[in-house]
C-alpha positions, 0 to 999 in steps of 0.5 A: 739365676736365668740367662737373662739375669746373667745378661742383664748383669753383663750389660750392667755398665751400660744399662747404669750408664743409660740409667735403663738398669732399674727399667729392664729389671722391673720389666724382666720381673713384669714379664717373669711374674705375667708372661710374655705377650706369646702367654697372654695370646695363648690364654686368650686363645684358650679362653675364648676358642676364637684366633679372632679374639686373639687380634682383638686382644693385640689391637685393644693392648695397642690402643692403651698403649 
């Protein structure tokens, strides 16, 4: 178990309470499996060399959302 499994089980009364368990689960999963945005950036970085195309990448993922 991480520290934010533990966490997440400590606030597990209010995330039940807000119904946000099932929401934070799925992301921290998301985030386990993809990475997080700093691993994305640097993927971007490694493949196209160009810090350039690592604020086209963020400004592309803001416009979908």
């Amino acid at each position: 178990m991480t520290l934010v499994d533990a966490l997440i089980d400590f606030a597990r009364t209010a995330l039940d309470a807000t119904d946000d368990t099932e929401w934070v689960r799925a992301q921290w999963d998301r985030i386990r499996t993809d990475g997080g945005g700093a691993a994305r950036q640097r993927a971007v970085l490694r493949r196209s060399g160009r810090f350039a195309a690592v604020v086209d990448s963020l400004a592309a993922a803001t416009v979908r959302g």
